[in-house]
C-alpha positions in Angstrom: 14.5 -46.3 28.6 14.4 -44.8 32.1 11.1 -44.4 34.5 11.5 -40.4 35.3 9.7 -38.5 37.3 10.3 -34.5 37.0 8.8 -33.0 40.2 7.5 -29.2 39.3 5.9 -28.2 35.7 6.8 -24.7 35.8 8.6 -23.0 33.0 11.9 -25.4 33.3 10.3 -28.1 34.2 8.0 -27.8 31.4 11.1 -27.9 29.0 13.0 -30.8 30.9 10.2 -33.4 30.8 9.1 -32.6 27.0 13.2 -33.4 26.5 13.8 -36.4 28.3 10.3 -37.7 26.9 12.0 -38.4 23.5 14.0 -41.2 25.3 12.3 -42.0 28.3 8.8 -42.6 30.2 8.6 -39.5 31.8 5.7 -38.8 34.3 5.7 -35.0 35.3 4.0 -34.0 39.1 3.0 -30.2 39.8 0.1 -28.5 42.3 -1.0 -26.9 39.1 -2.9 -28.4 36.9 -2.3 -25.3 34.6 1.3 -26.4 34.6 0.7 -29.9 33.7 -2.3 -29.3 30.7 0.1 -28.6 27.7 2.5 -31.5 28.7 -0.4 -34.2 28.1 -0.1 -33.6 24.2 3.8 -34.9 24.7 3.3 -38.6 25.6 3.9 -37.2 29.0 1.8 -38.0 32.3 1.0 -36.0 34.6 0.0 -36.4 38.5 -1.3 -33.1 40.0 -0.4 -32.8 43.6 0.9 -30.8 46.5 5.1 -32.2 46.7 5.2 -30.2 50.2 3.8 -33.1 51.4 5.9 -35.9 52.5 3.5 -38.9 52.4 2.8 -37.9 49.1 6.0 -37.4 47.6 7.2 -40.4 49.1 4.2 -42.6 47.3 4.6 -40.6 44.1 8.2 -41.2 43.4 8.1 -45.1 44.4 7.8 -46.2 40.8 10.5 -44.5 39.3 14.4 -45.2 38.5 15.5 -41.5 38.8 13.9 -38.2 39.9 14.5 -35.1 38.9 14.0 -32.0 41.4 12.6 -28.3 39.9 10.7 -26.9 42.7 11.2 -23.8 44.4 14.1 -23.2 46.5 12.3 -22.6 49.8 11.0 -26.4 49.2 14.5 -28.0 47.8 16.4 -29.3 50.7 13.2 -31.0 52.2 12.2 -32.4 48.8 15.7 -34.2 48.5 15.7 -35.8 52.0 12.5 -37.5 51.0 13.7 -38.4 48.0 16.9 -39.8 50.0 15.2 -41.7 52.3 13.3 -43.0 49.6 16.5 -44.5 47.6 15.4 -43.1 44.7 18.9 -40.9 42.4 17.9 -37.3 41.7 19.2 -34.4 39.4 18.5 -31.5 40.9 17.7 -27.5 40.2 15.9 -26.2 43.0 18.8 -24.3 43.9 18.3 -24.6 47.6 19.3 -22.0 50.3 20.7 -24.9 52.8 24.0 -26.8 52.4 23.2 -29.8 50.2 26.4 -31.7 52.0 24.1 -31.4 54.7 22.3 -34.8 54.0 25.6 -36.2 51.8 26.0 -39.2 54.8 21.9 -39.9 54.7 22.6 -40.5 50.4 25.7 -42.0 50.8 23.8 -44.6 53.8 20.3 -45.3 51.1 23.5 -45.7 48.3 22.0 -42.5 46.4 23.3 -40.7 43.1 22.4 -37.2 43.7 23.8 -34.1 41.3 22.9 -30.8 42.6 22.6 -27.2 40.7 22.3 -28.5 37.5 21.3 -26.1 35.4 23.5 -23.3 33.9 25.2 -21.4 36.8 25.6 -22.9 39.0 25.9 -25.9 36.7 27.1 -25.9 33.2 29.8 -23.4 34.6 30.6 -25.5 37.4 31.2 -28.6 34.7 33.3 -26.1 32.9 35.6 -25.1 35.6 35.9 -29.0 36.8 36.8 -30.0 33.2 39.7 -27.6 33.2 40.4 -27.8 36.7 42.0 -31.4 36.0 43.8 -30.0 33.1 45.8 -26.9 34.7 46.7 -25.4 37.9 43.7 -22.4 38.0 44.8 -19.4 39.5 41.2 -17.1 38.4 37.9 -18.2 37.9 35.3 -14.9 37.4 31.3 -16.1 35.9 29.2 -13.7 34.9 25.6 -14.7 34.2 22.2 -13.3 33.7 19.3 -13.9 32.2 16.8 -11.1 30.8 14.1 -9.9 28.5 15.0 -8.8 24.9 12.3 -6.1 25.6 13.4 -3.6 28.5 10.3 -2.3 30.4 10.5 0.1 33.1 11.0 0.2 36.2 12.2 -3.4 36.7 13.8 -4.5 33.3 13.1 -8.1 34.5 11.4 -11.5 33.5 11.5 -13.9 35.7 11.6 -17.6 35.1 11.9 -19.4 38.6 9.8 -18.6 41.5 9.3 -15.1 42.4 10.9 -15.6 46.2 13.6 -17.5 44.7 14.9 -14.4 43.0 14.4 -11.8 45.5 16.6 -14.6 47.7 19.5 -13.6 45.9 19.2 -9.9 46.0 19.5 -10.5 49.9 21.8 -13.7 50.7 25.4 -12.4 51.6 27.4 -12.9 48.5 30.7 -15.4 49.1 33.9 -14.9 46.7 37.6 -15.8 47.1 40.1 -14.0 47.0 43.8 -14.4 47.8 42.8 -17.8 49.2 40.6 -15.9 51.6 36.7 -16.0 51.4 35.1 -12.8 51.2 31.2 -12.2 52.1 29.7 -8.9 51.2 26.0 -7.7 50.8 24.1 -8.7 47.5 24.1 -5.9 44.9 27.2 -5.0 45.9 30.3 -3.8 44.0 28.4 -2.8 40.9 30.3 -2.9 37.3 29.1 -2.0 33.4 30.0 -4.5 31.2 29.9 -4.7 27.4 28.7 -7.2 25.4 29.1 -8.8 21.9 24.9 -8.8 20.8 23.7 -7.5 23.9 25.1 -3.9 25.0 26.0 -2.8 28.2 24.9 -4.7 31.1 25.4 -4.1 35.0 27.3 -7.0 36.9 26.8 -7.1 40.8 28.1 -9.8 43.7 26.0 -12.7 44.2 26.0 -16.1 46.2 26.4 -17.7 42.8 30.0 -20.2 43.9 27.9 -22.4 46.2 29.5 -25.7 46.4 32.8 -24.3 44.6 33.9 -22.3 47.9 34.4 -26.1 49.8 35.2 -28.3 46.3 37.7 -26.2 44.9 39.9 -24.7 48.1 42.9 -24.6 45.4 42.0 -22.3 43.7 42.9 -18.9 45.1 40.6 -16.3 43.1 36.9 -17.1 41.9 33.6 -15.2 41.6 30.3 -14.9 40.0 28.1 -12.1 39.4 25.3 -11.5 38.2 23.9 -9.6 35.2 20.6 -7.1 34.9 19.8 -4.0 32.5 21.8 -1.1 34.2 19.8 1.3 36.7 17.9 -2.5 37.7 20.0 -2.2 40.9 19.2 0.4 42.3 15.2 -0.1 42.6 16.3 -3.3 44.0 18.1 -2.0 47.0 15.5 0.7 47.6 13.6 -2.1 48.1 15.5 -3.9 50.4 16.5 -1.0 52.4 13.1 -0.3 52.6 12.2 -4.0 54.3 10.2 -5.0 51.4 12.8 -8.7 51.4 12.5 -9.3 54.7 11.8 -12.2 56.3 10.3 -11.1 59.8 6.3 -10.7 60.6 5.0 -7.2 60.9 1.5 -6.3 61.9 -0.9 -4.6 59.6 -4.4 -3.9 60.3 -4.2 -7.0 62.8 -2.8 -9.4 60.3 0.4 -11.1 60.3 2.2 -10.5 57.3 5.8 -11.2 55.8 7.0 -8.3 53.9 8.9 -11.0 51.6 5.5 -12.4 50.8 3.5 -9.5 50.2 6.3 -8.0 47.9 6.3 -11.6 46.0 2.7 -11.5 45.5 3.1 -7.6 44.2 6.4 -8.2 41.7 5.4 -11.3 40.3 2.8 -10.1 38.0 5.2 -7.1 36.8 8.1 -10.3 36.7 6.0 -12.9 34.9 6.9 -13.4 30.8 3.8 -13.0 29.6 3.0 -15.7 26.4 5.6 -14.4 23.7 7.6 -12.8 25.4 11.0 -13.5 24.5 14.2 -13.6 26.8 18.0 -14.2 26.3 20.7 -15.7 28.3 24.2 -14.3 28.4 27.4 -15.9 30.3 30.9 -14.8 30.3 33.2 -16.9 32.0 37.5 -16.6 32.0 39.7 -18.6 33.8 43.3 -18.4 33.9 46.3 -20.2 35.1 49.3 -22.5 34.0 48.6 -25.6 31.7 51.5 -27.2 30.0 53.9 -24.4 32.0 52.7 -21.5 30.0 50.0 -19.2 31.6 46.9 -20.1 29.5 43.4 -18.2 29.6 40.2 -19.8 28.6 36.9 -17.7 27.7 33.7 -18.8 27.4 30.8 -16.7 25.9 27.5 -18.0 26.1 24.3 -15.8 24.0 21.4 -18.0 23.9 18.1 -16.7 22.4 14.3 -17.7 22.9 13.9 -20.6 20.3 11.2 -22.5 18.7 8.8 -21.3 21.5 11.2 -21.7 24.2 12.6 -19.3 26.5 16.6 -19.4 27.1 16.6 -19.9 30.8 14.7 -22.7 30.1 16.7 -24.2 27.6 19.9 -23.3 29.2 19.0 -24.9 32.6 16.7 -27.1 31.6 19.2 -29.0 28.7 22.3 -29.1 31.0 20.2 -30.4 33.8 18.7 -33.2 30.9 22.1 -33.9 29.8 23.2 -34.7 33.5 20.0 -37.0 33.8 20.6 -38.9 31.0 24.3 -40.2 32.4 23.1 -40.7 35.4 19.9 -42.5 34.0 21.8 -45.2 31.8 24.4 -45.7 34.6 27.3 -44.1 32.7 27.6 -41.2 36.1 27.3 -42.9 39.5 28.8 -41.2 42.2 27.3 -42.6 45.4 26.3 -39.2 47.4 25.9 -35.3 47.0 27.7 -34.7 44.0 27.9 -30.6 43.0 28.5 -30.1 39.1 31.7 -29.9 39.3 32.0 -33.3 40.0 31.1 -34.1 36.4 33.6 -32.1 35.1 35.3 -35.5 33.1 31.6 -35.5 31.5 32.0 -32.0 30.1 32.1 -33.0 26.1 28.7 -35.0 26.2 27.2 -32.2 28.4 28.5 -29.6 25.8 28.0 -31.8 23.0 23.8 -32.7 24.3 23.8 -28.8 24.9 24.3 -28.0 21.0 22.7 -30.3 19.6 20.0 -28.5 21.2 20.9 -25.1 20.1 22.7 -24.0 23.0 26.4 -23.5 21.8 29.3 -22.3 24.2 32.1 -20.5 22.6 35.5 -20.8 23.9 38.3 -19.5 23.1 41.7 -19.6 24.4 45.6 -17.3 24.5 
């Protein structure tokens, strides 16, 4: 049994610490106290305070054998050099704008385990495509991801599950692919595609930043992209938006004031965003990869449909369990890769991932021609 701190009680983190509870001590920290009231009924204990500040986090996490990391992205990369400097190993989902190989020589130097992304994609798909990546020479990796409401309300179509500047982040960061060997950077939204799907419909797939780490880990391989999935017509209301400088980052003056336009929008969407208590959402991934294994061309599918569950939204559990998974190998010594490690990294770990994953209710299935 493992001293783990999760730091963040929102909707994932919620679901993390009541799962690594059943094995572990698990002590979870949040500004909310909100957040952290229906954990106290889970053997879980809770610490309410602000993890912006250093001082803090630093005298919070001193206890523990492994942290965990779900705050917002805007907070990530900050949260993990404390956490560094601290020698404490951390799992992480904050999904970060900065490059995490950024601070890879500060964890390497405090002799740090750190796993970044680790939730569903990036992560689980990441774990996939390093599992097969030993296996066969991959010449085409395309992820498509999303996660959404079963209920469709206009205008947005949207739930979201992670903080509300987190998403509108990637409706504006440049989206990276490769192709040819060459890397490719076009706007967000871009390149817009419908897409059917087996117990879903037709969805609308558009370029994001999803690759991340993959771009610099996996240089081999000459084709790869994600996109990302919404309700079709979403797209559209987004980039009026953006168009409009509703996203941006840059002070204007109203009425005196200094405001950012990202903010402001933040504070308007959320409340349109937020899944109210009920609500139920579903995740969907698609991902193919093809190439030569064994000299034949091969082709591998995955198709991930995960439904709200025992109280439990999908994004949650489909983040939340991989990222679980991950904490539990690194927890008990079994995964311990001194430095930044991105999910791919664990791709030799992919059958107790998968295998923790459905015993949980989240099943991947693959098939392959």
């Amino acid at each position: 049994m493992a001293k783990i701190v999760i730091l963040g009680a929102g909707l994932v983190g919620n679901v993390m610490a009541k799962d690594l509870a059943k094995q572990h001590a698990v002590t979870s920290v949040d500004i909310s106290e909100q957040a952290l009231a229906p954990l106290q009924a889970h053997n879980i204990q809770t610490i309410q305070a602000d993890l912006s500040d250093q001082n803090t986090l630093t005298k919070i996490i001193q206890d523990f054998d492994l942290v965990i990391g779900a705050v917002p992205g805007f907070m990530g990369y900050q949260m993990l050099k404390t956490v560094f400097e601290a020698e404490k190993n951390i799992v992480d989902i904050s999904f970060f704008p900065e490059d995490p190989f950024g601070l890879d020589a500060l964890a390497k130097e405090k002799g740090v385990v750190a796993v970044m992304d680790c939730g569903v994609a990036p992560g689980m798909g990441n774990i996939i495509l390093g599992h097969h990546d030993a296996q066969m020479q991959i010449s085409d990796y395309e992820c498509l991801v999303g996660g959404l409401p079963e209920v469709r309300e206009w205008p947005y179509q949207y739930k979201a599950v992670f903080s509300p500047i987190d998403v509108i982040e990637e409706y504006i960061r440049p989206a990276r692919y490769v192709q040819n060997s060459q890397l490719i950077t076009k706007e967000a939204l871009s390149d817009t595609e419908l897409i059917e799907f087996e117990g879903v419909g037709t969805l609308e797939s558009w370029n994001s930043d999803g690759l991340r780490s993959l771009i610099y880990t996996m240089p081999h391989i000459p084709n790869m992209i994600e996109k990302t999935l919404r309700y079709p017509g979403c797209v559209e209301y987004l980039k009026v938006l953006r168009a409009s400088g509703f996203f941006s980052y840059e002070e204007i003056e109203v009425n005196g004031q200094k405001v950012r336009p990202i903010d402001l929008t933040a504070k308007l969407l959320f409340p349109k965003w937020q899944l109210k208590e009920g609500e139920k959402d579903f995740t969907v991934m698609c991902i193919i990869m093809k190439g030569n294994e064994n000299g034949k061309d091969t082709t591998y599918r995955y198709d991930l449909l995960d439904r709200y569950k025992d109280g439990t939204i999908s994004m949650a559990r489909t983040t939340g369990f991989t990222c679980t998974a991950v904490a539990n190998l690194v927890a008990d010594g079994t995964y311990n890769r001194i430095g930044i490690s991105p999910p791919e990294y664990l791709g030799e770990h992919f059958n107790f991932v998968k295998n923790y994953l459905a015993e949980r209710g989240v099943m991947y299935k693959v098939s392959k021609s």
